[in-house]
C-alpha positions in Angstrom: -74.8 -210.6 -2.2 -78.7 -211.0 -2.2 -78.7 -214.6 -2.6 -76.2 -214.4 0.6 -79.5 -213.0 2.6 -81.2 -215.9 2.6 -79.2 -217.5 5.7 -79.3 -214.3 6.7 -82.6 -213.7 7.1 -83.3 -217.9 8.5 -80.2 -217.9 10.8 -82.4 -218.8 14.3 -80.5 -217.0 17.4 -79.4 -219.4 19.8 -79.5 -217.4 22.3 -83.4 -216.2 23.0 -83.3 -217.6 26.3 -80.6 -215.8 27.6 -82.0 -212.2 26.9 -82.2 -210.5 30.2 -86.0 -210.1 31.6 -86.3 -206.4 32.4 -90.1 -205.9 32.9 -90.1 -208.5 36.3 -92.6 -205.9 37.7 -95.0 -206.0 34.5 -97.8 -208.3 34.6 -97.2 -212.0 33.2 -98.1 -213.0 29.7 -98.2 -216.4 27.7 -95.8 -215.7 24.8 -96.2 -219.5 23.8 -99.2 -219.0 21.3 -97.4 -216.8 19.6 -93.8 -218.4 20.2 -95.8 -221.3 18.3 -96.2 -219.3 15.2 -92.8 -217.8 14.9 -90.7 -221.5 15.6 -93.5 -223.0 12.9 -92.7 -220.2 11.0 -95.8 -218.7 10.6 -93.9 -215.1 10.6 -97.6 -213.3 9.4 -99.4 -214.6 12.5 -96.2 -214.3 14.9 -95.7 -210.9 13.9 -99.2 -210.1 14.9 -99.3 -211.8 18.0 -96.6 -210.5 19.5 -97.3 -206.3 18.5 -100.6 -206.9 19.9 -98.8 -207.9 23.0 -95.6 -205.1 22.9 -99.3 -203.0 23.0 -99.9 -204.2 26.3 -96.5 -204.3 27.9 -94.4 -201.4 25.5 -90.9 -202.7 27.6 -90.7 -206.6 27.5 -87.7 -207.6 26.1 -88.3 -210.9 24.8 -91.9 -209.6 23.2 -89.5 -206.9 21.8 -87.1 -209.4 20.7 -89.8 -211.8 18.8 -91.5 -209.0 17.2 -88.1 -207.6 16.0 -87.2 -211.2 14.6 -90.6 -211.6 13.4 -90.7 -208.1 11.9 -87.0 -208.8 9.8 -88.6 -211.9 8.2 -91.5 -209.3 6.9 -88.9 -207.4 5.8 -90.2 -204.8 8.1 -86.6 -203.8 8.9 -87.4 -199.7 10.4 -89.9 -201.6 13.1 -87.3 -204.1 13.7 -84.5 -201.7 14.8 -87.0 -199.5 16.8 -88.2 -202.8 18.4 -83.9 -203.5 19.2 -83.9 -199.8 20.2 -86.5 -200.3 23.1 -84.8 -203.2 24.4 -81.3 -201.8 24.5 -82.8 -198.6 26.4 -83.5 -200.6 29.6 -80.2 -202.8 28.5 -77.5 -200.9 26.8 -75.0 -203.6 27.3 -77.0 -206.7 25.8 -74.2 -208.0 23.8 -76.9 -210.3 22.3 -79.3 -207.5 20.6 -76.5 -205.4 19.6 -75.1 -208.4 17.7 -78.7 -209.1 16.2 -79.1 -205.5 15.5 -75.5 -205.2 14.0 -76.9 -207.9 11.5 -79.8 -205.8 11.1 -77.6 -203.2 9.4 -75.9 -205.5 7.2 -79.5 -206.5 6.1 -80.2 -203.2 4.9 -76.7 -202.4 3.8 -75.3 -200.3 6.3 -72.2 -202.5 5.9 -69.7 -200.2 7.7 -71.8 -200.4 10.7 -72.5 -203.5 11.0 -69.3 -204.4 11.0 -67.8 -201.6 13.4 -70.6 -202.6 15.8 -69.7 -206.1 15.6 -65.7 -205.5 16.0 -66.4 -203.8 19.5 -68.3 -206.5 20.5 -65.5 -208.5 19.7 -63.4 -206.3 22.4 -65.7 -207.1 24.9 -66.5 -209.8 27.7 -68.5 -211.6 26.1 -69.3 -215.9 26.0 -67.2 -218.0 23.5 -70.3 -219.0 21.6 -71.3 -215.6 21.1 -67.7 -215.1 19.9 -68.0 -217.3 17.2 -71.2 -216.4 15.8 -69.7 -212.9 15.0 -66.7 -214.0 13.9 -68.9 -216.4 11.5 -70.9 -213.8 10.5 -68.2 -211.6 9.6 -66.7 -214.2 7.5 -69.8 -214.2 5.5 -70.1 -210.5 5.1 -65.8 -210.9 4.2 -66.8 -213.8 1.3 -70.1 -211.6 0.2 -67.4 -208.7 -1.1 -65.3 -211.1 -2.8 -65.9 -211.2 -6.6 -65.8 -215.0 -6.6 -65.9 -217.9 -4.1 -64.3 -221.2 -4.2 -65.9 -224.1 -2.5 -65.0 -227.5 -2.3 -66.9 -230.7 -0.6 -65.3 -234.1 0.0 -67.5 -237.4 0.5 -66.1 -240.6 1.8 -68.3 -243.5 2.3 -68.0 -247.2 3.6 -70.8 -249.4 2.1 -72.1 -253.2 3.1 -75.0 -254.9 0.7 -76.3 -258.2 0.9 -77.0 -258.3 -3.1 -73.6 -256.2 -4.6 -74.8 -257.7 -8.0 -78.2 -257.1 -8.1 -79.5 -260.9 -8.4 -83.4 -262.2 -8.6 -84.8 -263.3 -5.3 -86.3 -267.1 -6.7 -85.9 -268.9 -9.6 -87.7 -268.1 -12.7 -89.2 -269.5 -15.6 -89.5 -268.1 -19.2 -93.0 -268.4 -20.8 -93.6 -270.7 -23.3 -90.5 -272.8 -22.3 -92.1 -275.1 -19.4 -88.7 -277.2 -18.3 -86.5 -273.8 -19.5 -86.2 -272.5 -15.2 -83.3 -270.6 -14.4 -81.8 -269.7 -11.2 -80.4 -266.6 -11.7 -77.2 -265.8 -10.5 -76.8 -266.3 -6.2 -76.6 -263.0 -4.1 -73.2 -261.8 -3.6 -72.7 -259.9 -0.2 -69.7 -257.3 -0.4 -68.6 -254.2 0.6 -67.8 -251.2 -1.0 -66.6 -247.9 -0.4 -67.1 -244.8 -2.3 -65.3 -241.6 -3.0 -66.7 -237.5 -4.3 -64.9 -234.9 -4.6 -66.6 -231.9 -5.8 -65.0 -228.1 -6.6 -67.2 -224.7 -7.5 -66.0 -221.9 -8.6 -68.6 -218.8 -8.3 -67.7 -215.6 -10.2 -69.9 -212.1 -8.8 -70.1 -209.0 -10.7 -70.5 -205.8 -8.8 -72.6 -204.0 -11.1 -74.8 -206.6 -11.6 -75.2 -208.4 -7.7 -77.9 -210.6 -9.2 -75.7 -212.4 -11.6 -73.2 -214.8 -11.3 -71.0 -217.5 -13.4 -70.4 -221.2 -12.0 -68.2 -223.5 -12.9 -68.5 -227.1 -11.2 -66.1 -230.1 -11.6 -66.8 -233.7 -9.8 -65.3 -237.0 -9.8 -67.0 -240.0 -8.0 -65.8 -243.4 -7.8 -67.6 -246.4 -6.3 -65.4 -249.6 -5.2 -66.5 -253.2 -4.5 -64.1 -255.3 -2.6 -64.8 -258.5 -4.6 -67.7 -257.7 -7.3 -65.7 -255.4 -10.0 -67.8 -255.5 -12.7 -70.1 -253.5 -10.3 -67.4 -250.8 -9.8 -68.4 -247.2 -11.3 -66.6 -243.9 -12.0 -68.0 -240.3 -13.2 -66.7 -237.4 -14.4 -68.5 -234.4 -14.9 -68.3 -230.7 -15.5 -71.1 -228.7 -15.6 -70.7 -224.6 -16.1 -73.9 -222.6 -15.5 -75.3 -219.1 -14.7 -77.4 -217.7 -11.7 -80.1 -215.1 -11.6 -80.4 -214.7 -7.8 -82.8 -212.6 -5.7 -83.3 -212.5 -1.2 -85.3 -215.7 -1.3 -85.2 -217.3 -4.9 -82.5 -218.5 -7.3 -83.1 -219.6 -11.5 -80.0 -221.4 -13.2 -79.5 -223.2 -16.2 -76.4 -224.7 -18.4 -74.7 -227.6 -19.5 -73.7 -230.4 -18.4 -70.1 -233.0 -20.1 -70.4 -236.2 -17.8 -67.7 -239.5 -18.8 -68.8 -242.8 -16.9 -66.4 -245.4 -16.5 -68.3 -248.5 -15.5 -65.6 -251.3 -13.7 -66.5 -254.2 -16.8 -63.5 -253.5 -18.9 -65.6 -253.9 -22.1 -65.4 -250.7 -23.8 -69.2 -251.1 -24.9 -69.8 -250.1 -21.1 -67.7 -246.7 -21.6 -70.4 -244.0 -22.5 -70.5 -240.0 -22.4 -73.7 -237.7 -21.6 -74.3 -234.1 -23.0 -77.2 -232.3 -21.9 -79.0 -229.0 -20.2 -80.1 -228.5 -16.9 -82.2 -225.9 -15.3 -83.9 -225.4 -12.3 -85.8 -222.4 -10.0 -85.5 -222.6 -6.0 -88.1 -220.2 -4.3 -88.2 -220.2 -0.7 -89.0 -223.7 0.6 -89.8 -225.1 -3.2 -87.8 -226.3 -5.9 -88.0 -227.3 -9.9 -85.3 -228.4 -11.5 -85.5 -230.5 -15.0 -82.9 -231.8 -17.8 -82.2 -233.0 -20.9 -79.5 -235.9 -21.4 -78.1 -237.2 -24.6 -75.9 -240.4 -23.9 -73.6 -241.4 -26.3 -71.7 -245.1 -25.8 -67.7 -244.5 -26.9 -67.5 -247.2 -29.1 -68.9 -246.6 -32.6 -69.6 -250.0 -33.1 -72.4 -249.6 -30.3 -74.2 -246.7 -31.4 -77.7 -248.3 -31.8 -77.2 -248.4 -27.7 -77.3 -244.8 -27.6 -80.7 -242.9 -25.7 -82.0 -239.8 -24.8 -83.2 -239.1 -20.8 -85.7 -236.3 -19.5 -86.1 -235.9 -16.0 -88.2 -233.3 -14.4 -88.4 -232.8 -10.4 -90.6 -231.2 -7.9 -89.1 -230.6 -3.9 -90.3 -229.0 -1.2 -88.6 -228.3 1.9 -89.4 -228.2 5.6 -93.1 -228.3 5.3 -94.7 -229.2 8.8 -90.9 -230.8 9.2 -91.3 -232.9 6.3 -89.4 -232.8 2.9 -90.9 -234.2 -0.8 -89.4 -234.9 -3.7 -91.2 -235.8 -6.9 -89.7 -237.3 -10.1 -90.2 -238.0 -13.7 -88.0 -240.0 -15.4 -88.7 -240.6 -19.4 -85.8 -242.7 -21.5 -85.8 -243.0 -25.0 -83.9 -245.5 -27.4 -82.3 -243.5 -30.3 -83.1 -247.0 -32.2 -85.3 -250.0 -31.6 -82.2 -252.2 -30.8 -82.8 -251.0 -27.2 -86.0 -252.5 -26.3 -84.6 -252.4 -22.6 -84.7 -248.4 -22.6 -88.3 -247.0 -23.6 -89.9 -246.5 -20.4 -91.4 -244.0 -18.0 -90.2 -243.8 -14.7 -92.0 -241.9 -11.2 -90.4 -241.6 -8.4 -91.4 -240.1 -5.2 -89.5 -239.5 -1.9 -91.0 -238.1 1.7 -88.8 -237.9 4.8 -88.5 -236.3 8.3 -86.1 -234.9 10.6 -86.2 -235.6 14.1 -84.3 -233.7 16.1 -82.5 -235.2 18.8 -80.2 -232.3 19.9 -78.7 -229.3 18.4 -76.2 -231.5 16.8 -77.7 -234.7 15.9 -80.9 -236.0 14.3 -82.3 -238.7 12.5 -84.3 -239.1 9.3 -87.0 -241.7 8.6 -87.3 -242.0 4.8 -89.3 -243.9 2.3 -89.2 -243.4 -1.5 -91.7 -245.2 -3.8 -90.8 -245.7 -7.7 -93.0 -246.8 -10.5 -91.1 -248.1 -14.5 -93.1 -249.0 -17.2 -91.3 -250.1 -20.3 -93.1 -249.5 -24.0 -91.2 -252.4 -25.4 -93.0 -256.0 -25.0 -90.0 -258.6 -24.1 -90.0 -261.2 -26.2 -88.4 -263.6 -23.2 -91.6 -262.9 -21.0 -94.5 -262.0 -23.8 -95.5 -258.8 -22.1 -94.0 -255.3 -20.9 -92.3 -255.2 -18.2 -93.4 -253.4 -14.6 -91.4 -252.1 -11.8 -92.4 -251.1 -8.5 -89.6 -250.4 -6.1 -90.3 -249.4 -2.3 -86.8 -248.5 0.0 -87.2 -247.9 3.7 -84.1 -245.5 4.9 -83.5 -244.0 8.5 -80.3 -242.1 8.9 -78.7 -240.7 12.1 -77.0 -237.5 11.2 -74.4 -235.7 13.7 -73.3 -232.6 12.8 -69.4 -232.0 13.9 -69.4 -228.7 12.8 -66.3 -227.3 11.5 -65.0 -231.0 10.9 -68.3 -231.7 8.4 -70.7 -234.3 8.8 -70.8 -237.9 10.1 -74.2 -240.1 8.7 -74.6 -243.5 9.5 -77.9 -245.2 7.7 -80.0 -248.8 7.3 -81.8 -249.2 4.5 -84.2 -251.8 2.4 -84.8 -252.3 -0.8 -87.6 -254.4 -2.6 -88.3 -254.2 -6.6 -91.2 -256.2 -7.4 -91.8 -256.7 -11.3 -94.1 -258.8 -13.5 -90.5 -259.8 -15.0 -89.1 -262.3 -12.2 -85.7 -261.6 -13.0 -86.0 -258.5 -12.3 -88.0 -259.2 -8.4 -85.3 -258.2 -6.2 -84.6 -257.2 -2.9 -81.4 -255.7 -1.1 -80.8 -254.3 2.3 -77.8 -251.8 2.9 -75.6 -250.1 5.7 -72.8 -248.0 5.8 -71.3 -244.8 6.8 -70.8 -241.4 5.3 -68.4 -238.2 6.5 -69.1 -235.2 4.5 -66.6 -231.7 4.7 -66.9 -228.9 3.3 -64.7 -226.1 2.1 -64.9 -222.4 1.2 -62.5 -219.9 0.4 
């Protein structure tokens, strides 16, 4: 239930504006400096601003209402209610505070009462919108007493790339063999579309709230219309346990993953065991695993490696988001001279808000491979250096999921020619969700 709290505690009320001005007669004051703080969130600096100004002017509503919000995210809950208190004095029937206080009480686990004050809101005139937030809310208060929680999340996607198989962008020749030039194969535009279905299962415990069991089961399948060979299926499994707390969350376990790559030769068809763990704190996020990968025919087993990866996120900072990765591959035998390398990868975006519903995302993501392994074909090790320019329009369609549609640009530039290549994408993604 304490992992629950945390969109708890960042739900944003819609409904600030509407909060009925009581103090016309009191003398004006700029609330925007301290507005600033709270919307950046800043929630010391807003919480101070705004109870040196409730100081000044003991019955505005709105600084009331601020410094209550402010004072909940400093987990300053008794301040918070008395703040809700003084408001609901000069406005006892403020559907919108006594909803925000009824949350209040679930906060500090006065469950009953937050849901009886909530059910006679329910009984009263009061707008659709506000409707639906409590009746959302008391569906999340309804899933936090079950003792598990099944979710589900459906991905379809519909694809377009001007290089489906991945081919050089010139001709190249090999070193040491001047009149030995090679084309490469041509770029093949096609389209593709691409499938996920995903199921978790969430076990609680109710003597111990911070634990929990999951169990997570997705397939993904990725179809070209023409190019086959490039087609792709997964399967994966991977059960795990939680320790959560209000604002952080640890996990670690397995993972059993089966790809299915569309080239019917079964030295394609390979099988990964390995452990994953991560730790999400606030706005920040580690994660890092261990993969074995095993190929399904024996006859291939010096083409079996090892892959670490380790990853470093952080979340709405100044409204950007930044992912870090380390990749790190490792042959189980010199026969795979194409595997030993080190991989960096780093990813920055932003999300502009357009309205409440829609927004769209500038990203760019910057990779750097080095393989150990000189190749014989080029007499030196190879370099990577791939740059791919994103921007997505999102549109949130609320109880029907998600609808993304992206552009996007990709250029690999390596010391290897036949690896220099560049591909530029579009399609169209519609994401639901499920939860029972």
């Amino acid at each position: 239930m304490k992992y629950n709290f945390l969109i708890i505690l960042f739900l944003t009320n819609l409904y600030a504006n509407d909060i009925i001005n009581t103090t016309k007669n009191l003398e004006l004051v700029n609330l925007d400096p301290a507005k600033d703080f709270y919307y950046k969130k800043d929630y010391i600096n807003a919480y101070t601003h705004f109870n040196n100004l409730f100081l000044n002017n003991l019955e505005n509503s709105e600084i009331n209402y601020y410094l209550a919000k402010s004072a909940i995210k400093l987990e300053k809950y008794g301040l918070a209610n008395a703040a809700f208190d003084r408001i609901l004095i000069n406005d006892p029937t403020n559907h919108i505070i006594r909803f925000e206080q009824a949350k209040l009480f679930y906060i500090v686990k006065n469950k009953e009462m937050a849901i009886y004050n909530m059910k006679k809101l329910l009984e009263e005139n009061i707008s659709d919108n506000l409707r639906k937030e409590i009746n959302a809310y008391l569906n999340i208060i309804k899933n936090n007493e079950k003792s598990y929680t099944l979710e589900a999340v459906f991905l379809l996607s519909l694809n377009r790339t001007d290089n489906a198989n991945n081919a050089p962008n010139s001709k190249y020749i090999l070193p040491d063999f001047t009149y030995l030039g090679e084309q490469g194969d041509s770029k093949v535009m096609d389209t593709y579309h691409t499938q996920l279905v995903n199921l978790t299962l969430t076990n609680r415990f109710e003597n111990y709230d911070f634990f929990r069991i999951k169990n997570s089961i997705t397939y993904f399948n990725r179809t070209f219309m023409n190019e086959k060979t490039e087609n792709f299926e997964l399967y994966s499994y991977k059960p795990s346990f939680q320790i959560v707390n209000k604002n952080s969350l640890f996990f670690m376990g397995p993972s059993f993953d089966r790809y299915q790559p569309g080239n019917t030769n079964s030295q394609d068809y390979f099988d990964a065991v390995g452990l994953e763990m991560g730790y999400f704190f606030d706005r920040y996020a580690f994660d890092s695993s261990a993969y074995r990968f095993f190929y399904r025919d024996d006859s291939f087993d010096e083409k079996n490696y090892t892959k670490y990866q380790a990853r470093f996120r952080t979340f709405d900072i100044l409204g950007f988001d930044y992912s870090l990765k380390f990749y790190k591959d490792l042959a189980f035998t010199s026969e795979r001279a194409d595997i030993d390398k080190i991989s960096l990868e780093n990813i920055l975006s932003y999300d502009i808000n357009i309205q409440n519903d829609l927004s769209v995302e500038p990203s760019f993501k910057y990779k750097l491979t080095n393989y150990d392994d000189e190749s014989f074909a080029f007499n030196s090790r190879r370099k990577d250096s791939l740059k791919e320019y994103k921007i997505e329009l999102k549109k949130d369609l609320k109880s029907f999921g998600f609808l993304n549609l992206y552009i996007s640009y990709e250029d690999n530039d390596s010391n290897h020619a036949l690896y220099d290549t560049n591909t530029r994408n579009i399609g169209l993604t519609y994401i639901k969700g499920f939860k029972w």
